[in-house]
C-alpha positions in Angstrom: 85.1 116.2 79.6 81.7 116.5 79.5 79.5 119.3 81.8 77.9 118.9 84.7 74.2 117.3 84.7 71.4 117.5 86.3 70.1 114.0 87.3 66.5 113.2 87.0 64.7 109.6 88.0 64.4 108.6 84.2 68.1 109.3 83.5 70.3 106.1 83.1 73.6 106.1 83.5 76.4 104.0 82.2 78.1 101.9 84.8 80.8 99.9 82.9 83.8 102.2 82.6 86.3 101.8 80.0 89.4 99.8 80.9 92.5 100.4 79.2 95.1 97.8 79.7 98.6 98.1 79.6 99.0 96.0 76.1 96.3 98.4 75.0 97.8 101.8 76.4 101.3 100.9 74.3 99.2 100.6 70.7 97.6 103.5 71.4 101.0 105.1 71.4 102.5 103.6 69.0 99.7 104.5 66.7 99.9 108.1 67.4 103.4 108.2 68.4 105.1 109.0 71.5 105.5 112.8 70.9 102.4 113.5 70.3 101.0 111.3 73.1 104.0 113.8 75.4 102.6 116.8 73.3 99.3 116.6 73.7 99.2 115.6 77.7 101.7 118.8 78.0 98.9 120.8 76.3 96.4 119.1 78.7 98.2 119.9 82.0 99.0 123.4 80.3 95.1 123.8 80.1 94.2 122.3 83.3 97.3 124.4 85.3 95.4 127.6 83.8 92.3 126.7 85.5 94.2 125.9 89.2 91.5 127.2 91.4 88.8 125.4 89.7 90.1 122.3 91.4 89.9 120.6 95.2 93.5 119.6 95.3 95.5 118.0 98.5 99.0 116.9 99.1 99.1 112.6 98.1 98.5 110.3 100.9 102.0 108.3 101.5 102.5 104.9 103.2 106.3 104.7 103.5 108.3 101.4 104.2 111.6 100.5 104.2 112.0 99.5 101.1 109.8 102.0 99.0 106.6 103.9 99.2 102.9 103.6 98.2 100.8 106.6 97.2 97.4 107.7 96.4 97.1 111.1 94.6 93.6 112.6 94.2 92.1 115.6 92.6 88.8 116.6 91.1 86.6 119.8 89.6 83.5 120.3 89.5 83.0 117.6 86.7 85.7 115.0 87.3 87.5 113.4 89.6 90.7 111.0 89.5 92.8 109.5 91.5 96.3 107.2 91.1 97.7 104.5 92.8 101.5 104.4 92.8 104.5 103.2 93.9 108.5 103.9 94.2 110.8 100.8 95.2 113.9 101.0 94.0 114.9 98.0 94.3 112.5 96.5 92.5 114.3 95.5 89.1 116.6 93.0 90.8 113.6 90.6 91.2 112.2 91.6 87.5 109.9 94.4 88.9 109.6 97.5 87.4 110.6 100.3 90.2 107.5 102.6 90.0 103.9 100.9 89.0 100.8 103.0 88.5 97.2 102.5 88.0 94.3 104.8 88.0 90.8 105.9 87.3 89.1 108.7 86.1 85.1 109.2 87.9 82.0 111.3 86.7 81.5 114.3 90.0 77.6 114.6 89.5 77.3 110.5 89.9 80.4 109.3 91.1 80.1 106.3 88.7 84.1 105.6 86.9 84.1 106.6 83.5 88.2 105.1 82.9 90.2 102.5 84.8 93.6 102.8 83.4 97.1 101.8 83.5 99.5 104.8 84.7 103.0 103.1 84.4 103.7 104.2 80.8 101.3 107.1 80.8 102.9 108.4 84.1 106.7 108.3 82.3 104.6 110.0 79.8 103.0 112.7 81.9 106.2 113.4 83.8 108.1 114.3 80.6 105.3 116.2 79.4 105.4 118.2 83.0 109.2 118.4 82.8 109.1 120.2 79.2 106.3 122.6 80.0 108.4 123.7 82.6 111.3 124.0 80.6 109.4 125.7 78.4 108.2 128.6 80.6 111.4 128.7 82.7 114.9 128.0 80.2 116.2 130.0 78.2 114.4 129.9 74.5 117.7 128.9 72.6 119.1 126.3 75.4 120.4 122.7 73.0 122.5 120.8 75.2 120.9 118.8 77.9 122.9 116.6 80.7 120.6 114.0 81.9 121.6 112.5 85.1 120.0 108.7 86.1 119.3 107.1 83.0 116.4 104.5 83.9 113.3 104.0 83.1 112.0 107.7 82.8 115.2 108.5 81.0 113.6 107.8 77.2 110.8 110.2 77.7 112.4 113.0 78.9 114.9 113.2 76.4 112.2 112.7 73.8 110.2 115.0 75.5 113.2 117.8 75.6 113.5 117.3 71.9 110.7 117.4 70.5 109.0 120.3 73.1 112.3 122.3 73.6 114.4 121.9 71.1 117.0 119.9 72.6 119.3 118.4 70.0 122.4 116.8 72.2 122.0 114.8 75.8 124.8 114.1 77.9 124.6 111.2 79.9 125.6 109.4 83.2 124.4 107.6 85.2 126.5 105.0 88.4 124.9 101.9 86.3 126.7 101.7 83.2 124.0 99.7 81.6 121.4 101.9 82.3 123.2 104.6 80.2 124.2 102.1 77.6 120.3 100.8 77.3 119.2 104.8 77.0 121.9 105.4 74.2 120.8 102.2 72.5 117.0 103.3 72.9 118.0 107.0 71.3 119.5 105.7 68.3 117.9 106.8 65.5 115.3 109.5 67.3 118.1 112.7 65.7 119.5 113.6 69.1 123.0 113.6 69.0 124.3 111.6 72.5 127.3 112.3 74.3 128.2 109.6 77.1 130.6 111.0 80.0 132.2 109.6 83.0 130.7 111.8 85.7 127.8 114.1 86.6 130.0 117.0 86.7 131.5 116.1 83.0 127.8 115.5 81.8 126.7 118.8 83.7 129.6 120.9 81.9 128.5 122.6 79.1 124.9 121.9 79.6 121.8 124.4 79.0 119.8 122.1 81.3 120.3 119.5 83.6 117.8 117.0 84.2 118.2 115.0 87.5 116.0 111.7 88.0 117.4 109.6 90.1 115.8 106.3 92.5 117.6 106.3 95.1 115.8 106.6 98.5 117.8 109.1 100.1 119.6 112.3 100.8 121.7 112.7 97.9 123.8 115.3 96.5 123.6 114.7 92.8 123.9 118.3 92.0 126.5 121.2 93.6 126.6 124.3 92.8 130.1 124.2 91.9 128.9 122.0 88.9 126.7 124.9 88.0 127.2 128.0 85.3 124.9 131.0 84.8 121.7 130.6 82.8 120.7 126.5 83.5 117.9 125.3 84.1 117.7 122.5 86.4 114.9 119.6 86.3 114.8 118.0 89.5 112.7 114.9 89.1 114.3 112.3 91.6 113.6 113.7 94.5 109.8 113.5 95.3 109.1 112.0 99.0 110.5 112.6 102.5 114.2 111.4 102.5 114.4 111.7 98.8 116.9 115.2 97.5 119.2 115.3 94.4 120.3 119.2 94.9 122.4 120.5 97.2 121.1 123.5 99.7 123.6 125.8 98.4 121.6 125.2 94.7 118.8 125.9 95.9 120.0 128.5 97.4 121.8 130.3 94.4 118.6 129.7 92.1 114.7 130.3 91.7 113.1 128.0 92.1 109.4 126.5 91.0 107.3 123.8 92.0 103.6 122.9 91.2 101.9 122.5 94.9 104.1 124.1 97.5 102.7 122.3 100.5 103.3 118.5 99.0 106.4 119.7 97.5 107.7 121.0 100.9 107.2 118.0 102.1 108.5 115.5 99.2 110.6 118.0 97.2 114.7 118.9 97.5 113.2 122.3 99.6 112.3 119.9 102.3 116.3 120.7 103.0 115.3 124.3 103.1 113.3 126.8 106.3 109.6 126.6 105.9 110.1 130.4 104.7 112.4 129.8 102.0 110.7 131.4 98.8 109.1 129.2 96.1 107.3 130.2 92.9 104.1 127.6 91.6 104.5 127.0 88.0 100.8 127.8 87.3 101.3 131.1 88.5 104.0 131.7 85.9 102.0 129.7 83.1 99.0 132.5 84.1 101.1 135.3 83.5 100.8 136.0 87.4 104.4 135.8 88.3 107.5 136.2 86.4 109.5 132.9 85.4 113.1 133.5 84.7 114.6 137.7 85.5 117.2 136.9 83.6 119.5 135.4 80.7 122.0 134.3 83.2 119.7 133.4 86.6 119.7 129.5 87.4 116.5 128.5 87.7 115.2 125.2 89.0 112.0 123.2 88.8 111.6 121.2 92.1 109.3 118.4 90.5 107.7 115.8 92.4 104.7 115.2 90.2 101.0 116.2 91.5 98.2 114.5 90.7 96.3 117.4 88.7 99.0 116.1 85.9 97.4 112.6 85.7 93.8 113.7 85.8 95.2 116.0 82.8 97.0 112.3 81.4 94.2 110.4 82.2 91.4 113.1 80.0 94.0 112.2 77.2 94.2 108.9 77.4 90.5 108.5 77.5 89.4 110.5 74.6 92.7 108.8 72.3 90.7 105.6 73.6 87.7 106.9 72.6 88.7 108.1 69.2 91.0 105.0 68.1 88.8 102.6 69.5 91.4 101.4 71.8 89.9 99.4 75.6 86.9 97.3 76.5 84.1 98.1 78.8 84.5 96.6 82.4 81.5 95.2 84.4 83.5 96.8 87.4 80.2 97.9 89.0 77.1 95.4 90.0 74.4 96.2 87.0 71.0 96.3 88.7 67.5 96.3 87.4 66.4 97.6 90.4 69.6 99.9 91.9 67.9 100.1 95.2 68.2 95.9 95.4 71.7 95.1 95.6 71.0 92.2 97.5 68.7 90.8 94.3 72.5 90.4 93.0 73.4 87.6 94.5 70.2 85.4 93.7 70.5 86.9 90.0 73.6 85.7 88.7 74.3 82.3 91.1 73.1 79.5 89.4 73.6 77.6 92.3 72.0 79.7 95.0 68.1 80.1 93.6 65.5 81.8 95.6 66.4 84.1 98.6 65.3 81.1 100.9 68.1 78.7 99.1 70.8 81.7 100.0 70.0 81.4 103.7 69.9 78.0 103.6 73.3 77.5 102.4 74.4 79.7 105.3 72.6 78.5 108.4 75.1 76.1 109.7 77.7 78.8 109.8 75.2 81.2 111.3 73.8 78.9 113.9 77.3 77.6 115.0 79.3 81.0 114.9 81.9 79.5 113.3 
């Protein structure tokens, strides 16, 4: 990003943000492949998590409905500021929609003029694996293999990936209550090295597991996880549940584990401890990643990572998507914002650019009838 700037009257600024479409966000991965897109947004939200108090961050504003949820997540520094609009409806795919849909934009502090408008749909699946392996990194144990992952849809691809490439993961164990979700994720796997188990239950997926990786849609209070499924030394990835309602774990996990999140008072709220007292004792990842706090005590401590995704880790997704942009030449420049001669004469606009309208005088004229009838 670039620094701050002081702004002086014969500084001009740019005003046509780059737009990177959806069609344009899926070359850009393919042509630097989809680890290294996961890699380097995982080195980005390490970078950014290091620097926590540098930014103004809030819990996401949520507008809940029966059927799903609508969010807005923003975050800024002293340089930048972004925001996304998403949403979680998971019922979505049986009329052909996908279940959560993102978009979002990336804004220059000193000005306030956008500098990216972005898709976030694939870069979210993206920035939520990268989050779920950093965390993996910091909290499993180094020589964990074996991964259960439990709900294979749509995020299922890019944590596995993600788990490979970052962790070191070489076999998944799957399950999930729709059969052809888990045969679409075995089919998508083939080929990538891991080695892919499909079982007949969570607790057969779960056995034998270094770490389990929960992400479920569901809307609701749901047990996915008991600690009876449990052995000494997993890590567990909670992903599904991230908004009021929403739980995969069991208390008595919880419980029975550490457990981290990234922003205690939105995960309290959205997170599987929304089950537990206000006072029950959480650990933020960035204070681990600092060297603050202590991850994991112990070779044979469960430890979970309540993750309900925060919005520093898009601003940190959306800084990579732009300079990859940048670099490869992928996007065009959107005319999103009026471009004005004179900025102070936004009203000059209208007579500017309407072939029909003319002078000032021709504007008024063509609105007189309403005005005078208050129609």
């Amino acid at each position: 990003m670039t620094p701050p700037h002081d702004i002086t009257p014969n500084t001009t600024f740019s005003t046509t943000p780059l737009y990177l479409s959806a069609p344009d966000a899926v070359s850009l991965v393919r042509r630097k492949g989809l680890q290294n897109c996961i890699a380097g947004i995982a080195e980005n939200i390490r970078a950014d998590f290091l620097r926590w108090n540098d930014f103004d961050k809030s819990a996401r504003i949520a507008n809940h409905s029966k059927d799903g949820v609508i969010e807005l997540m923003p975050i800024s520094d002293d340089t930048a500021y972004s925001f996304k609009y998403v949403n979680g409806h998971p019922k979505n795919t049986a009329i052909g929609l996908l279940t959560v849909m993102a978009f979002g934009v990336l804004a220059d502090v000193a000005t306030g003029a956008p500098t990216l408008v972005s898709e976030l749909t694939l870069t979210t699946a993206m920035r939520t694996a990268a989050t779920s392996a950093l965390a993996a990194q910091t909290l499993a144990r180094p020589n964990s293999r074996v991964m259960a992952l439990i709900g294979n849809g749509a995020q299922s691809e890019f944590q596995a990936i993600a788990f490979q490439h970052l962790v070191g993961i070489d076999t998944v164990r799957l399950f999930d209550i729709d059969h052809a979700a888990t045969a679409k994720l075995a089919a998508n796997l083939v080929g990538c090295g891991l080695k892919v188990q499909v079982c007949v239950s969570t607790a057969e997926a779960v056995r034998g597991a270094d770490i389990v990786t929960t992400v479920t849609a569901d809307k609701q209070y749901a047990t996915i996880l008991t600690s009876d499924m449990l052995a000494p030394g997993m890590h567990i990835n909670a992903v599904g549940g991230d908004c009021p309602g929403k739980t995969e774990l069991a208390a008595d996990v919880l419980q029975g584990a550490k457990v981290f999140v990234e922003f205690t008072p939105q995960t309290r709220i959205e997170g599987d401890i929304q089950q537990m007292p206000a006072e029950f004792a959480v650990t933020e990842l960035w204070e681990v990643l600092r060297g603050s706090l202590t991850g994991r005590d112990s070779d044979t401590q469960i430890t979970v990572f309540d993750s309900v995704g925060f919005a520093l880790e898009d601003f940190s997704a959306l800084r990579f998507m732009h300079d990859a942009a940048l670099a490869l030449g992928y996007g065009e420049r959107l005319a999103l914002i009026p471009q004005l001669a004179d900025p102070k004469n936004l009203f000059g606009t209208l007579a500017q650019h309407d072939v029909n309208v003319g002078p000032a005088s021709s504007l008024f004229a063509k609105g007189r009838v309403l005005s005078m009838s208050g129609n």
